[in-house]
Short mmCIF file of the C-alpha atoms (twelve columns), coordinates in Angstrom:
data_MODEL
# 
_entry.id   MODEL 
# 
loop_
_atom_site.group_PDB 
_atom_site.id 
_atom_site.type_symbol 
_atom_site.label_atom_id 
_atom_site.label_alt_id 
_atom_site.label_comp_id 
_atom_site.label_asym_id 
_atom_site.label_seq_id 
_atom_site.Cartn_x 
_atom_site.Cartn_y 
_atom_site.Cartn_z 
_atom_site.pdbx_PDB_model_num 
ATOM 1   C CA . UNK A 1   -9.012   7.419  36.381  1 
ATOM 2   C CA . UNK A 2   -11.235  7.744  32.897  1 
ATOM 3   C CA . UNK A 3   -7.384   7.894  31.176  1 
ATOM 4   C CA . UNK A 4   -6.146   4.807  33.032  1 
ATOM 5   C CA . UNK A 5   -9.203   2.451  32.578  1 
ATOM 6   C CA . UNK A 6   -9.024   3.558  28.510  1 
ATOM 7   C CA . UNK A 7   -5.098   2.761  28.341  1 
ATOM 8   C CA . UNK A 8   -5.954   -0.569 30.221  1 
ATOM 9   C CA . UNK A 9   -8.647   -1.468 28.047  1 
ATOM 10  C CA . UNK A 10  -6.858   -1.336 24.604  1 
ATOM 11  C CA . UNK A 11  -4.175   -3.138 26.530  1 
ATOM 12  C CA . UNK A 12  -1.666   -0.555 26.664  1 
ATOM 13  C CA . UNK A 13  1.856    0.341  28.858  1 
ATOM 14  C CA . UNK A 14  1.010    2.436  31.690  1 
ATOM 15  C CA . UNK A 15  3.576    4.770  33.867  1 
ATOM 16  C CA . UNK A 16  2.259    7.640  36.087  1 
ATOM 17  C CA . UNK A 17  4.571    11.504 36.362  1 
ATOM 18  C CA . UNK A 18  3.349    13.114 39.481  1 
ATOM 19  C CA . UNK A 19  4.874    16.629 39.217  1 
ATOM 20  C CA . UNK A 20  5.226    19.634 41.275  1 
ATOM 21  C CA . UNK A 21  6.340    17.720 44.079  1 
ATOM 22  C CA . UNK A 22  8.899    20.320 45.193  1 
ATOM 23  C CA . UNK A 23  5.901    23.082 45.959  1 
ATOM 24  C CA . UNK A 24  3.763    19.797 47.686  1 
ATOM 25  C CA . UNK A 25  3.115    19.825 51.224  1 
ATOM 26  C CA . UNK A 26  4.229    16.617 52.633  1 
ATOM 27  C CA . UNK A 27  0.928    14.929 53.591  1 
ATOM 28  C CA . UNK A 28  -1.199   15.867 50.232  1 
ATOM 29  C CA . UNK A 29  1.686    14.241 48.311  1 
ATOM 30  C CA . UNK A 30  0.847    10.694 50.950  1 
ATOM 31  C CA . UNK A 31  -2.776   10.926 50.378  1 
ATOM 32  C CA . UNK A 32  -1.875   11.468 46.880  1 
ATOM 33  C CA . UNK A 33  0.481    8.199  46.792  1 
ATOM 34  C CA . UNK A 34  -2.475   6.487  48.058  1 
ATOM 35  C CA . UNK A 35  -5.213   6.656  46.052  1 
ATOM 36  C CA . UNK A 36  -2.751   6.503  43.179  1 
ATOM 37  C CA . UNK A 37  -2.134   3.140  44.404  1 
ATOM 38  C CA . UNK A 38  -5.662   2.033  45.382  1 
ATOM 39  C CA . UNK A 39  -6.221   2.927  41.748  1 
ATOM 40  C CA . UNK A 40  -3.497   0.863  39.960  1 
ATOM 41  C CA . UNK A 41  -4.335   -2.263 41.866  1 
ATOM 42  C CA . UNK A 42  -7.549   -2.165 41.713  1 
ATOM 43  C CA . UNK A 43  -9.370   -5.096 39.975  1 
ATOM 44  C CA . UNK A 44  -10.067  -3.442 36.783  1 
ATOM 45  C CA . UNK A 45  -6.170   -2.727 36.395  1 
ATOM 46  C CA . UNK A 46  -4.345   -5.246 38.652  1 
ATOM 47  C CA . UNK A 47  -0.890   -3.283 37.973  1 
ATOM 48  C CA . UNK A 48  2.059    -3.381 39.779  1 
ATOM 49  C CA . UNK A 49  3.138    -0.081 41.093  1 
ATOM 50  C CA . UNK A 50  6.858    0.577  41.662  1 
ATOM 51  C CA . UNK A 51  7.806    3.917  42.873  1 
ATOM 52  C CA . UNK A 52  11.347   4.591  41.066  1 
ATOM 53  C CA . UNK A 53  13.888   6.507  43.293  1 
ATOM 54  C CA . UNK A 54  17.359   4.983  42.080  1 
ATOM 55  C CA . UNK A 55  18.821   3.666  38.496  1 
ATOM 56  C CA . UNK A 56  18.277   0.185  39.000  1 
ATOM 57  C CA . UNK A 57  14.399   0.535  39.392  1 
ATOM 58  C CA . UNK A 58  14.749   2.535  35.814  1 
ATOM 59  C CA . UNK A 59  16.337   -1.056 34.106  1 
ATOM 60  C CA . UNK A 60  13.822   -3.124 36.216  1 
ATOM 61  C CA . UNK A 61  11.191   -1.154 35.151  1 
ATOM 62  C CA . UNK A 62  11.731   -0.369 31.648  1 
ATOM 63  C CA . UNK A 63  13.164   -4.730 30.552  1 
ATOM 64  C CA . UNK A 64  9.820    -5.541 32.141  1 
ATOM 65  C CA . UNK A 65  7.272    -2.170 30.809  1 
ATOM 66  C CA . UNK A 66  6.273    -4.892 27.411  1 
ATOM 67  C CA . UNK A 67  4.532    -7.172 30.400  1 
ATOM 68  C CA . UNK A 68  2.036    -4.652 30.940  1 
ATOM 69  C CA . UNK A 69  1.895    -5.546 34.652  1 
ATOM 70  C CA . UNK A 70  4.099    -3.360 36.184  1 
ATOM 71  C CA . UNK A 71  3.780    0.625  36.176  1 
ATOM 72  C CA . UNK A 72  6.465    2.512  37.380  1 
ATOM 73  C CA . UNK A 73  5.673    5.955  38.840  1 
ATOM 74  C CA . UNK A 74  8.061    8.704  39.322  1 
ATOM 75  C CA . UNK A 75  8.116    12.234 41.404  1 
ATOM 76  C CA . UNK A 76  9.746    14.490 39.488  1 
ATOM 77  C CA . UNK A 77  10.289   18.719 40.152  1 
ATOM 78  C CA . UNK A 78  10.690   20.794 36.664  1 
ATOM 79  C CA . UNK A 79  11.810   23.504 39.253  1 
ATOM 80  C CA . UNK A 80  14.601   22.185 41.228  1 
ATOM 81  C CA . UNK A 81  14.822   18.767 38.553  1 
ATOM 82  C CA . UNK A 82  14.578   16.177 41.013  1 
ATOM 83  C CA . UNK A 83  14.576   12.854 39.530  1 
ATOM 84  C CA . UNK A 84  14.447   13.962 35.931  1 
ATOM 85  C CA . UNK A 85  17.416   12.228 35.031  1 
ATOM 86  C CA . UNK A 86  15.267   8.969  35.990  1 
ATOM 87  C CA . UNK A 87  12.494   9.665  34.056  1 
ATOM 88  C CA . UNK A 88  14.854   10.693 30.928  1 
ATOM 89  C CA . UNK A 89  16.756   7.237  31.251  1 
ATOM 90  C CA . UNK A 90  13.794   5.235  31.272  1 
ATOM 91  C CA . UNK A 91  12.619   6.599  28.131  1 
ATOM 92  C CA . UNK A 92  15.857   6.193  26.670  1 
ATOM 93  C CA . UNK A 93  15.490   2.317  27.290  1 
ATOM 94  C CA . UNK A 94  12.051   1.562  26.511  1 
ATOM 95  C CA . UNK A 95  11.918   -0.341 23.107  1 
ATOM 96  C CA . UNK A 96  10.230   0.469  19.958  1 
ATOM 97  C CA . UNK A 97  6.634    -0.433 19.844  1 
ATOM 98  C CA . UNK A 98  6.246    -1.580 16.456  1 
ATOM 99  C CA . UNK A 99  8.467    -3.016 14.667  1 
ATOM 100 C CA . UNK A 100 9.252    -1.064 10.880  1 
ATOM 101 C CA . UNK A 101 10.647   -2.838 7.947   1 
ATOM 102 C CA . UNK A 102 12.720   -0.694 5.200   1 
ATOM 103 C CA . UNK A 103 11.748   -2.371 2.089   1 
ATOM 104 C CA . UNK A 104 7.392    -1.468 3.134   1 
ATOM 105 C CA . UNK A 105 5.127    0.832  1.082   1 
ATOM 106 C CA . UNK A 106 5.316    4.297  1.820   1 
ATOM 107 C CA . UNK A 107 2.565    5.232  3.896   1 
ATOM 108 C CA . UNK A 108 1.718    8.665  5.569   1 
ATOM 109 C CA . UNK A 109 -0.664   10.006 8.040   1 
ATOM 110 C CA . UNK A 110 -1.912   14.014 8.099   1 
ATOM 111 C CA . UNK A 111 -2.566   14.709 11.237  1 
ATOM 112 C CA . UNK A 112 -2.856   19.011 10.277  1 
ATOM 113 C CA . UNK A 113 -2.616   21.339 7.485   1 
ATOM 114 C CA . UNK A 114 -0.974   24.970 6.971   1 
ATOM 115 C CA . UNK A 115 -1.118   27.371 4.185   1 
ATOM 116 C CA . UNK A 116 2.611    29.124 4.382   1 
ATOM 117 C CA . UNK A 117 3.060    32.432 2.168   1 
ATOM 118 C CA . UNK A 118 5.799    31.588 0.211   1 
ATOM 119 C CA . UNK A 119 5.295    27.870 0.103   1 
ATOM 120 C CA . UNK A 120 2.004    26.769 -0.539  1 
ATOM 121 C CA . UNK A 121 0.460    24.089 0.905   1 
ATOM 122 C CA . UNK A 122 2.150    22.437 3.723   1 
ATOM 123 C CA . UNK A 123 1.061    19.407 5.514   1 
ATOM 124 C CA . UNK A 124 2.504    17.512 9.007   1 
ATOM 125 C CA . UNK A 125 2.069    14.140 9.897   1 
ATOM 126 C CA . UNK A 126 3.461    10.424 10.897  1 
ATOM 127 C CA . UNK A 127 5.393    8.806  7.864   1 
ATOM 128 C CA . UNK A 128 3.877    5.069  9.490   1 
ATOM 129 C CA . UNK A 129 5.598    2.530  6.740   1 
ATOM 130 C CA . UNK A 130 8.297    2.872  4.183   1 
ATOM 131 C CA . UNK A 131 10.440   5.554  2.993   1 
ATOM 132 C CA . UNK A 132 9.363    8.893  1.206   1 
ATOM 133 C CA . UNK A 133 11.826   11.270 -0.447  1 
ATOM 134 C CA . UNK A 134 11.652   14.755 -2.001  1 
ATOM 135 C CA . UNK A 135 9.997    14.654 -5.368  1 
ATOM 136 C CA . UNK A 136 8.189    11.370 -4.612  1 
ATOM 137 C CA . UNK A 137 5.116    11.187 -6.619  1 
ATOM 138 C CA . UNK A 138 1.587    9.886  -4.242  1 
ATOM 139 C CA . UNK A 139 -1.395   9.520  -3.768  1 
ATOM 140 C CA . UNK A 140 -3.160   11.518 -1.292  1 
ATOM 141 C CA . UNK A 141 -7.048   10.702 -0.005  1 
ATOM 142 C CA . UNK A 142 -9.628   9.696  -0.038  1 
ATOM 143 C CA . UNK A 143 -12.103  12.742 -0.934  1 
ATOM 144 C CA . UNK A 144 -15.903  12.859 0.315   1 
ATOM 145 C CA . UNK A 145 -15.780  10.110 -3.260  1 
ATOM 146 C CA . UNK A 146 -13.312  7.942  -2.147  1 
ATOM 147 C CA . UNK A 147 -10.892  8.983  -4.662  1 
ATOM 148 C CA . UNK A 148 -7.104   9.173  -4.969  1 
ATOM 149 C CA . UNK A 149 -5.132   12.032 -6.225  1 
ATOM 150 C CA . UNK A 150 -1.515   12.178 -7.105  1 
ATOM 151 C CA . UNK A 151 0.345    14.996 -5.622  1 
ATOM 152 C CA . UNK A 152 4.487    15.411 -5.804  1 
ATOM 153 C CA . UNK A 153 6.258    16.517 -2.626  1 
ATOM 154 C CA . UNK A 154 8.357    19.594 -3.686  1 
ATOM 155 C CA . UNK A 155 10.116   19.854 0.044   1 
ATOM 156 C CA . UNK A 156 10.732   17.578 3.400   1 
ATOM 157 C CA . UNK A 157 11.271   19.292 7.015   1 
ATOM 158 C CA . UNK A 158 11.906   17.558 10.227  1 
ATOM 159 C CA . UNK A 159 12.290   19.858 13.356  1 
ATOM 160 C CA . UNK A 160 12.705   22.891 11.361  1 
ATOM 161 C CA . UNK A 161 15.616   21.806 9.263   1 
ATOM 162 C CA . UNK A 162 15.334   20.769 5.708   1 
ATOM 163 C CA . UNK A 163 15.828   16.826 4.896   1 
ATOM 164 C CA . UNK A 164 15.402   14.729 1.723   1 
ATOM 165 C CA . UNK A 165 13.911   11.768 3.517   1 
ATOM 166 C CA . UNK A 166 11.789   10.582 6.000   1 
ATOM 167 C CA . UNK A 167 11.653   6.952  7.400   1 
ATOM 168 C CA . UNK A 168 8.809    5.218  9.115   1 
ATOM 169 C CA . UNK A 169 8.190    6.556  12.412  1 
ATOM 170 C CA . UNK A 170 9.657    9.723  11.926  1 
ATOM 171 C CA . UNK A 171 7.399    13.002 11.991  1 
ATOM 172 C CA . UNK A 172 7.528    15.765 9.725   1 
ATOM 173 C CA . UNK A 173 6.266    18.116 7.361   1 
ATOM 174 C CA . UNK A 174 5.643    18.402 3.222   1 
ATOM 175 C CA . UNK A 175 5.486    20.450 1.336   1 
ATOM 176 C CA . UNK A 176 3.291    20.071 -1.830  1 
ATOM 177 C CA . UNK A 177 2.709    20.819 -5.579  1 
ATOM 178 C CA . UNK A 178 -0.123   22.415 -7.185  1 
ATOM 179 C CA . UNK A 179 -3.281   21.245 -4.214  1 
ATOM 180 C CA . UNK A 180 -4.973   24.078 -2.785  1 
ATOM 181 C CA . UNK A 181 -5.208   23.405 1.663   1 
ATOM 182 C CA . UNK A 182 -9.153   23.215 0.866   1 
ATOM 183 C CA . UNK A 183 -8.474   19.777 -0.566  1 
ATOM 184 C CA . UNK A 184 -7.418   18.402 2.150   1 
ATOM 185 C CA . UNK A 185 -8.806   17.025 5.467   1 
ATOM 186 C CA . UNK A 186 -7.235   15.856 8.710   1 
ATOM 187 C CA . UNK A 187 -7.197   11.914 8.514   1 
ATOM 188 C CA . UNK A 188 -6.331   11.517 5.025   1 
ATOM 189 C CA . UNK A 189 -3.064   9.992  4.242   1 
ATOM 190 C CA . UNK A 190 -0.135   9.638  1.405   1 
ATOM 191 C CA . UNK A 191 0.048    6.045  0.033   1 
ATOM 192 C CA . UNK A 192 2.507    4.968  -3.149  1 
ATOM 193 C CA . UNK A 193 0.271    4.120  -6.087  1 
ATOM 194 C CA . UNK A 194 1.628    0.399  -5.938  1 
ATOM 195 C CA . UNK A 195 -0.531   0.163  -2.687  1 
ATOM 196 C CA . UNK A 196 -4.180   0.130  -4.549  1 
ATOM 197 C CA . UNK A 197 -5.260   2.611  -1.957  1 
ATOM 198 C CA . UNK A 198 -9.367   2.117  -1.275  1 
ATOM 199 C CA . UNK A 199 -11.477  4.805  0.748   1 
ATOM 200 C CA . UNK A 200 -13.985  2.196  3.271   1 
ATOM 201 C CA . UNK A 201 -17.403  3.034  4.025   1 
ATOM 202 C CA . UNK A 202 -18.381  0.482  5.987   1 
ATOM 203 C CA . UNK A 203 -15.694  -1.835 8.849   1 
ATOM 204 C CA . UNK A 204 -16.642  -3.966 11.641  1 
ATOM 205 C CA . UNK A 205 -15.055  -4.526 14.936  1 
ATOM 206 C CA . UNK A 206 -14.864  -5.972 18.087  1 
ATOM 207 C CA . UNK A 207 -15.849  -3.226 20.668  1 
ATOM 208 C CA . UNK A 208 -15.894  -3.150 24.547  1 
ATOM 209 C CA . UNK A 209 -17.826  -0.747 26.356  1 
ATOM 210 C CA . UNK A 210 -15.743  1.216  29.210  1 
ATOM 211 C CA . UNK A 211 -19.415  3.530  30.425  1 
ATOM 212 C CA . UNK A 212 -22.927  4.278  29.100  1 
ATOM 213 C CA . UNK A 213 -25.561  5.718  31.005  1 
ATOM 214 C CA . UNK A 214 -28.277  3.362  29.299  1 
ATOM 215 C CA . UNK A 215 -28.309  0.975  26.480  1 
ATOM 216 C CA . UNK A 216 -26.452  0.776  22.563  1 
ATOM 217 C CA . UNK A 217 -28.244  -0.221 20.098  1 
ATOM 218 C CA . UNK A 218 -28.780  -0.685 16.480  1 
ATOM 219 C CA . UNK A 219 -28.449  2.516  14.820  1 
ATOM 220 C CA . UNK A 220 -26.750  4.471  17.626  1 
ATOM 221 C CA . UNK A 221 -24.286  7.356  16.704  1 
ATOM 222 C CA . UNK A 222 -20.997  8.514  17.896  1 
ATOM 223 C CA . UNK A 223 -17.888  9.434  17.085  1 
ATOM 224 C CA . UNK A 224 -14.749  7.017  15.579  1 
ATOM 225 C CA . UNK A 225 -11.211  8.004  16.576  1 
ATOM 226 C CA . UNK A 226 -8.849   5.613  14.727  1 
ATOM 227 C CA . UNK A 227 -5.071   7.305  14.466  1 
ATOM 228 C CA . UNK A 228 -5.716   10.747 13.129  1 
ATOM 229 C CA . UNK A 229 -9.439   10.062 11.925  1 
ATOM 230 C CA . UNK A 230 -12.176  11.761 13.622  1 
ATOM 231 C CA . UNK A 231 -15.646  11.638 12.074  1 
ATOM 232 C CA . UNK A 232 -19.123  10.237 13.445  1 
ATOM 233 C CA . UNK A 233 -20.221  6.697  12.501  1 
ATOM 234 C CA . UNK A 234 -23.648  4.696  12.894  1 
ATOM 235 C CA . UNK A 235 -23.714  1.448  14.378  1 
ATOM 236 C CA . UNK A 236 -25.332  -1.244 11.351  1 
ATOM 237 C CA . UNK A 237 -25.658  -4.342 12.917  1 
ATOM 238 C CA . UNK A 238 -24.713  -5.643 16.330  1 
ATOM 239 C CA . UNK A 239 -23.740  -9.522 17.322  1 
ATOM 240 C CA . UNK A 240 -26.061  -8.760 20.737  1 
ATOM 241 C CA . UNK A 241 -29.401  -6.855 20.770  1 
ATOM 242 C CA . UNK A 242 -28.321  -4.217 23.400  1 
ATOM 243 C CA . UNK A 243 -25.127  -3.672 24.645  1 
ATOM 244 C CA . UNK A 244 -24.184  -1.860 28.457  1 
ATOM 245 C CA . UNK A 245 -21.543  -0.996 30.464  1 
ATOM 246 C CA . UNK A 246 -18.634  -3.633 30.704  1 
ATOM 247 C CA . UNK A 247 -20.010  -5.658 27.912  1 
ATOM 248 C CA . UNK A 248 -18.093  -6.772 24.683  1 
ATOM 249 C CA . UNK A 249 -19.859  -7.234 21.352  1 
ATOM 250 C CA . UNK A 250 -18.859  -7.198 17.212  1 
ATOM 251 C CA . UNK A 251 -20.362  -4.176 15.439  1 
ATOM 252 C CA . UNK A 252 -20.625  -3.232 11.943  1 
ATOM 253 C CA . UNK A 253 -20.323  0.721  11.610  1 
ATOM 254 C CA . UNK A 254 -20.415  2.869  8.606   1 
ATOM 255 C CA . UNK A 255 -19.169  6.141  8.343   1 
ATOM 256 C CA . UNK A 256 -21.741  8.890  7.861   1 
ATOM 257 C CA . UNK A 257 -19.781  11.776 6.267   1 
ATOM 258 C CA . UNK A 258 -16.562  10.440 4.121   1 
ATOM 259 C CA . UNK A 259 -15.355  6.673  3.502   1 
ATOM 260 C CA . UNK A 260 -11.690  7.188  5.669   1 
ATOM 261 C CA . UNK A 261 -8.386   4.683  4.378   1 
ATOM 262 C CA . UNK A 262 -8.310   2.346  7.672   1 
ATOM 263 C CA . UNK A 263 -7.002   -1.131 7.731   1 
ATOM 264 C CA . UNK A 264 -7.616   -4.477 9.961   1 
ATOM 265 C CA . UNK A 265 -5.922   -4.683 13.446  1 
ATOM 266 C CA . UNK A 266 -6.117   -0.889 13.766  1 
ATOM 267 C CA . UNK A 267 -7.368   0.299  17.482  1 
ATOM 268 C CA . UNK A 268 -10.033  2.303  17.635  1 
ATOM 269 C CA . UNK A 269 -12.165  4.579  20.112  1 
ATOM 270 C CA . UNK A 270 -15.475  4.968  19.973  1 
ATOM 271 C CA . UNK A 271 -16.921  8.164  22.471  1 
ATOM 272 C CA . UNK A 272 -20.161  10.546 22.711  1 
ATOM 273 C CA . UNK A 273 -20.700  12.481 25.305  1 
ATOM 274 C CA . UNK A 274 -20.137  10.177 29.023  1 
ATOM 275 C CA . UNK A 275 -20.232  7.267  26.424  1 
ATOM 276 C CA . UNK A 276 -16.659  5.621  26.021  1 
ATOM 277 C CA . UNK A 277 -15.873  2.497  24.315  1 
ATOM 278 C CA . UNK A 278 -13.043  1.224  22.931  1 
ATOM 279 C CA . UNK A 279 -11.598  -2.072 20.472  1 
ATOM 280 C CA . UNK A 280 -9.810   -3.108 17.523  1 
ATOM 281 C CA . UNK A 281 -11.031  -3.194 13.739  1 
ATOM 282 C CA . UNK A 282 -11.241  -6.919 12.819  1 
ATOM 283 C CA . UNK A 283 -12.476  -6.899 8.854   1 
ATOM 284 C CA . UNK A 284 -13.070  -3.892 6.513   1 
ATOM 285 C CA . UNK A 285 -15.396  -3.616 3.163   1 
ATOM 286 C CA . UNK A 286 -14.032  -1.748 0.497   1 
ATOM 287 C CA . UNK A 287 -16.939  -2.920 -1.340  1 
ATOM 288 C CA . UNK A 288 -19.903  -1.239 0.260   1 
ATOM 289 C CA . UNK A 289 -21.620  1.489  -1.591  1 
ATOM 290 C CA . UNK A 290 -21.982  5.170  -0.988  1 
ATOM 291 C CA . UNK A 291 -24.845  6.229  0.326   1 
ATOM 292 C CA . UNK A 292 -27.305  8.431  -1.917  1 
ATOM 293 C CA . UNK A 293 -27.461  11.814 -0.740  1 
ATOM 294 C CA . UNK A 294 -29.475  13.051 -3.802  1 
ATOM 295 C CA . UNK A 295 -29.054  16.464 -5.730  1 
ATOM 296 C CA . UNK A 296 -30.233  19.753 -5.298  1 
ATOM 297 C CA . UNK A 297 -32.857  19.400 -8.057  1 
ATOM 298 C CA . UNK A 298 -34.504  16.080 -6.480  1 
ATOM 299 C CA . UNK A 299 -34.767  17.703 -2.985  1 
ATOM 300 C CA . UNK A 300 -36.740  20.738 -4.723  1 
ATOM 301 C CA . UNK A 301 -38.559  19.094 -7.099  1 
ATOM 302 C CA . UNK A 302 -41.488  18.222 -4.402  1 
ATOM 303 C CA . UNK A 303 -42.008  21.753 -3.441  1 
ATOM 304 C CA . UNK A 304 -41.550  23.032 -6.814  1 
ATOM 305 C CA . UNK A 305 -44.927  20.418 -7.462  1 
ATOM 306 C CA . UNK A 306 -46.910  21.320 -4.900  1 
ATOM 307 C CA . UNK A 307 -46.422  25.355 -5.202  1 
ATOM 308 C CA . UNK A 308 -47.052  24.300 -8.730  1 
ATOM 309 C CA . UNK A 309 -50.344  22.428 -7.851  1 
ATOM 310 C CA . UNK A 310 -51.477  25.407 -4.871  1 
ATOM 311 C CA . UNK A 311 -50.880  27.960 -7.922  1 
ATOM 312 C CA . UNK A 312 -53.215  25.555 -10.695 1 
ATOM 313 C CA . UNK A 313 -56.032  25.255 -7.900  1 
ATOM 314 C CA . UNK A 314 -56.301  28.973 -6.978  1 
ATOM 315 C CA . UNK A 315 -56.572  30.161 -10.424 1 
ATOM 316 C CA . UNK A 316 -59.439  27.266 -11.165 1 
ATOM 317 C CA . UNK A 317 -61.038  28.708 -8.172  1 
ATOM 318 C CA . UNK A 318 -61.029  32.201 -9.245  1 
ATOM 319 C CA . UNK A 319 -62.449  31.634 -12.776 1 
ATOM 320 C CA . UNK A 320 -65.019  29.523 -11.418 1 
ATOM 321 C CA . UNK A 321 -66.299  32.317 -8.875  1 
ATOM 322 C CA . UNK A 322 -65.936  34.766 -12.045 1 
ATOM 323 C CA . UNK A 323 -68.519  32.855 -14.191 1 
ATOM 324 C CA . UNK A 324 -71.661  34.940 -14.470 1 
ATOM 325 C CA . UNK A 325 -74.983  33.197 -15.252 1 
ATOM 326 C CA . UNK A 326 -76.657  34.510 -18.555 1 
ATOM 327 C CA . UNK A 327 -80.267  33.744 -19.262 1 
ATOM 328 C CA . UNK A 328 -80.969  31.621 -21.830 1 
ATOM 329 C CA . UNK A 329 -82.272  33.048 -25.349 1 
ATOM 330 C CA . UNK A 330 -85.346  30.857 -25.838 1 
ATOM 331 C CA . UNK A 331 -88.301  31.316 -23.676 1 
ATOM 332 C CA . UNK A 332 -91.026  28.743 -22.639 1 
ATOM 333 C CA . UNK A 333 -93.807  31.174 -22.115 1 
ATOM 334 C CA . UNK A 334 -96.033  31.565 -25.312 1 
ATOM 335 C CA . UNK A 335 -95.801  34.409 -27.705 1 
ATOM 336 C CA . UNK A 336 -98.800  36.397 -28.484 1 
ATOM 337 C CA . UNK A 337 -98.785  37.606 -31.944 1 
ATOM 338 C CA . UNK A 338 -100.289 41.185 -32.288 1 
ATOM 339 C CA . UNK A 339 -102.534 42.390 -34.805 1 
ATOM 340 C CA . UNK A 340 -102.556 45.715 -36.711 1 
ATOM 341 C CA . UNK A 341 -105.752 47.785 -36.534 1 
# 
């Protein structure tokens, strides 16, 4: 239910797989049918539900899946494969999401890293725009700076056979030159130096939230997933003064660890603990500033003062309480002279 009101909220295709149906006693798989269809039309989701048991609900189903009103649902075996041919030809017929142009920058997202003996490092990903070839010279970040570095791709594999290209939407794997796997994190991406590639610090976006137990506020903390970026960001300014569950507000967040390469329209999760909220990034600022962290010598030059001070005060303690008092020379009772007999 937590998976369906998510995919409903960032306005997404839905279309249920109930499995196992072949080991299913009869009236579990009805009571089953059931609340899967009190849950679809309920008013959160008002969906459509069409059970698909021939191969003209597959072409109903799939021309009208972009509507995002109907969900198809299918009961499917992997035992006996009952109705897998269905489920196969609807995916076959579903059209392409987004829509990729040749002539676009290359662009491409890391989703995991791998150290191969042999190789070096090796990277896999989503190439999301453009075209990138073997021996293509990028730029891969950004750091914990927000810098760029150019790397070459030596090699290209796509399911485990070597290629020399990879277009946009296509996964695979690189291959690089001279970068040690220590460089690089999960969320960075590969970008042609034409791009003018800019690590953001700071993006704001329009936000709904699905459940929280109390109130969000200025300054709350979770975590930001945004395609393959994971990493925990602070809430700067709000366009409400609290926000609770089912209510919709603009935030301004700012990553706490790394500035991350995101860009506007991107969709975006934002979850901690029972907390779930989800939305779309409306504006970015490539111009906000790092935040000071400081140095090593800053953070210990306090304590190196005060053990400093602590030390200076003992040691004027301990000559004072070695002082001894010596009686003075000069006398104020009279002197008797003595005379000799």
């Amino acid at each position: 239910k937590q998976w369906y009101q998510r995919r409903v909220a960032i306005t997404a295709g839905v279309y249920v797989v109930v499995t196992k149906i072949d080991m299913c006693p009869p009236n579990v798989l009805e009571e089953t049918m059931k609340l899967l269809m009190k849950i679809l039309k309920s008013p959160g989701g008002r969906k459509i539900p069409l059970l698909v048991s021939n191969q003209d609900d597959v072409v109903v189903s799939a021309t009208n899946f972009t509507s995002e009103r109907i969900c198809p649902i299918f009961q499917i075996s992997n035992v006996t494969g009952q109705n897998m041919d269905l489920l196969k030809s609807f995916l076959n017929l579903l059209s392409v999401r987004n829509n990729y142009k040749e002539g676009d920058i290359a662009e491409f997202q890391i989703d995991d890293t791998y150290s191969v003996p042999g190789v070096g490092t090796v990277i896999s990903g989503t190439c999301m725009r453009g075209l990138i070839k073997t021996n293509d010279s990028l730029l891969m970040g950004p750091d914990s700076l927000g810098i760029f570095k150019h790397i070459v791709v030596k090699s290209i594999h796509r399911k485990r056979l070597p290629v020399k290209e990879v277009k946009a939407g296509q996964s695979s794997s690189f291959a690089l030159k001279k970068i040690k796997r220590g460089e690089i994190r999960k969320g960075m991406v590969l970008v042609s130096p034409n791009s003018n590639p800019q690590g953001i610090w700071e993006f704001e976006s329009e936000i709904r939230v699905l459940h929280h137990p109390t109130t969000i506020s200025v300054k709350y903390q979770a975590m930001v997933h945004t395609g393959s970026i994971r990493q925990t960001a602070s809430i700067i300014t709000m366009s409400v003064q609290h926000m609770r569950t089912g209510d919709k507000a603009i935030c301004r967040f700012r990553f706490i660890k790394n500035p991350e390469y995101i860009k506007e329209g991107a969709r975006m999760v934002f979850r901690e603990g029972r907390t779930k909220a989800v939305g779309n990034i409306i504006k970015v600022f490539p111009d906000a500033p790092a935040p000071y962290r400081g140095n090593k010598r800053d953070k210990m030059k306090p304590k190196y003062n005060a053990r400093r001070r602590i030390k200076s005060l003992n040691d004027k303690s301990d000559s004072e309480s070695n002082v001894i008092n010596v009686p003075s020379t000069t006398s104020t009772t009279p002197s008797v002279e003595s005379t000799g007999t």
